[in-house]
C-alpha positions as CSV (number, residue, x, y, z in Angstrom):
1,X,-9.2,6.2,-8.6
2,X,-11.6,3.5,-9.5
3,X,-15.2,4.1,-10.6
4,X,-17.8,3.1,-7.7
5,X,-20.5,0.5,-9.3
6,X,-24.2,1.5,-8.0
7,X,-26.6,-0.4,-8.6
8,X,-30.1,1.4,-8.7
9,X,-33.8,-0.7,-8.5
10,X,-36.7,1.0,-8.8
11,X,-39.8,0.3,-11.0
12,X,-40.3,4.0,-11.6
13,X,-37.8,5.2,-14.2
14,X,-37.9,9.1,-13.4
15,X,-36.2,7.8,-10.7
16,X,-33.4,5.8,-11.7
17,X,-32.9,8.8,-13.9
18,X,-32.9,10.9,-11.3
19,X,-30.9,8.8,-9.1
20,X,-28.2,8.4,-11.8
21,X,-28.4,12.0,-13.8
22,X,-28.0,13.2,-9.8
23,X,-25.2,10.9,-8.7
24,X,-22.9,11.8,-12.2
25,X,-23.2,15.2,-11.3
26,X,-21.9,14.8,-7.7
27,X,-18.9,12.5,-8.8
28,X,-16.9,11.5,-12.2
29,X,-16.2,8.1,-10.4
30,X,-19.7,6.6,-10.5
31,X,-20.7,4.0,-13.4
32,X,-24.2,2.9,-12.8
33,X,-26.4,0.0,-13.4
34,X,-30.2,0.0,-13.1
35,X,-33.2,-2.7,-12.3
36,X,-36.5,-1.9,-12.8
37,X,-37.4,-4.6,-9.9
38,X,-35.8,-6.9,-7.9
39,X,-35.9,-9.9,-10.3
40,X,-34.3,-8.0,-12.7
41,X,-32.1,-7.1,-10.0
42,X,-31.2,-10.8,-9.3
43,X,-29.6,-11.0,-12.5
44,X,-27.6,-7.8,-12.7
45,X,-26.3,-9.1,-9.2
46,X,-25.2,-12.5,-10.5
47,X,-23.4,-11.6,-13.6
48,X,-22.2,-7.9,-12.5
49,X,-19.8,-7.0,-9.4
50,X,-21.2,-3.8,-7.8
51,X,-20.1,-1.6,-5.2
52,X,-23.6,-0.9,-3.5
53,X,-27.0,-1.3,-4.2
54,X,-29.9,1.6,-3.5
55,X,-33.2,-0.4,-3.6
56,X,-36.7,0.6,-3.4
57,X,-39.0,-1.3,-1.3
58,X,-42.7,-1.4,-3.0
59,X,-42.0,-3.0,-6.8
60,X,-43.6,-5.8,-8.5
61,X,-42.2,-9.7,-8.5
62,X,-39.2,-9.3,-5.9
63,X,-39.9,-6.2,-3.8
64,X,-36.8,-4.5,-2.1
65,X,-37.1,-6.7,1.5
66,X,-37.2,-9.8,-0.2
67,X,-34.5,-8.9,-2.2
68,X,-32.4,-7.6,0.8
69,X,-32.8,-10.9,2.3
70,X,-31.8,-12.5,-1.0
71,X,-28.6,-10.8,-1.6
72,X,-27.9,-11.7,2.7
73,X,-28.0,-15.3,2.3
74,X,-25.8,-15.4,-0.6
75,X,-22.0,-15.9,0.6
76,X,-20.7,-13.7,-2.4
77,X,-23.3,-11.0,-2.0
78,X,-23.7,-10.9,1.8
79,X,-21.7,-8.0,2.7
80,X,-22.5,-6.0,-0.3
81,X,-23.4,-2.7,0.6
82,X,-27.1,-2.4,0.5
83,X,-29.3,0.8,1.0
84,X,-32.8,1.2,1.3
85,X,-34.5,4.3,-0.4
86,X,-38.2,4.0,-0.1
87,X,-41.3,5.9,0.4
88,X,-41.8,3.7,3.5
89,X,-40.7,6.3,6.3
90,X,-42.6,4.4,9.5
91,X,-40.2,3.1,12.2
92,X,-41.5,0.2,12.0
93,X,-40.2,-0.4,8.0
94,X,-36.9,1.3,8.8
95,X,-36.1,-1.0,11.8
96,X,-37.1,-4.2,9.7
97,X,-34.8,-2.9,6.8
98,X,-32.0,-3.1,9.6
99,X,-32.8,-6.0,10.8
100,X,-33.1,-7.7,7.6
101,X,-29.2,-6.1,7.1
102,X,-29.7,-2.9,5.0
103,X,-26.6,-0.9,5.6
104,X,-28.7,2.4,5.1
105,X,-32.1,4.2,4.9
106,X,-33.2,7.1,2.6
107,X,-36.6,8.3,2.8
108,X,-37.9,9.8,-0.5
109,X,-38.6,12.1,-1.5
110,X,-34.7,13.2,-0.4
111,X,-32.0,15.2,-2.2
112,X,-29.2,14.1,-4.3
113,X,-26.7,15.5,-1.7
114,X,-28.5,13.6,1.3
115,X,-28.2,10.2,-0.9
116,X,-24.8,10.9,-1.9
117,X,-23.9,11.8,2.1
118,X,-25.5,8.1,2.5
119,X,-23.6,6.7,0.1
120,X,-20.1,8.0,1.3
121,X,-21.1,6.9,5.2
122,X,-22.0,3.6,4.1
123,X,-18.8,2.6,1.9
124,X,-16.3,4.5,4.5
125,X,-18.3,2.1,7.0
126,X,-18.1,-1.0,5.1
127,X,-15.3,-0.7,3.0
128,X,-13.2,2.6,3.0
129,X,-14.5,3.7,-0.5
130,X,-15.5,7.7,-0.7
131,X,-17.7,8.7,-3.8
């Protein structure tokens, strides 16, 4: 079985390293690549094919939504699953996420199991992969 790419952004690095030391654990089939904000993101996106992104929505120069709607209006990148995982927990942040195309929604803080039950509903949905 191929590894699943995940790409993680997040300005803070405890939680990339959570994200990724949590994810491992849960799976031998995950490789992961890591931004530390969106811009950064941009670039991994451009030069690296990745199975999903989990994004954070407050970071500096490209914050998460703007990024989302980046990665939407490229034709290569536009059905790339894309989760939001973000302190942001009003309704008002999760239904603009959706709108803007976010496949998913994790509010921190969460568990590595409810991530990874995220991840798995959100590649089955979009395209048949299980982590």
């Amino acid at each position: 079985m191929p590894k699943i790419r995940v790409l993680i952004i997040d300005d803070f690095a405890l939680i990339r390293d959570f994200i990724r030391i949590g994810l491992q654990a849960t799976s031998g089939q995950i490789e992961i690549l890591e931004a530390a904000n969106g811009r950064y993101a941009k670039a991994v996106l451009e030069g690296n094919p990745v199975d999903i992104v989990l994004c954070d929505w407050e970071m500096p120069d490209v914050n998460g939504q703007d990024l989302l709607i980046w990665v939407m209006e490229h034709e290569r990148l536009k059905d790339l699953p894309f989760v939001m995982v973000t302190a942001r927990s009003e309704r008002k942040h999760v239904v603009a996420a959706l709108r803007a195309g976010a496949d998913g929604y994790v509010v921190k803080p969460f568990s590595i199991e409810t991530l990874a039950k995220q991840i798995q509903s959100v590649l089955a949905r979009k395209r048949g992969l299980v982590v």
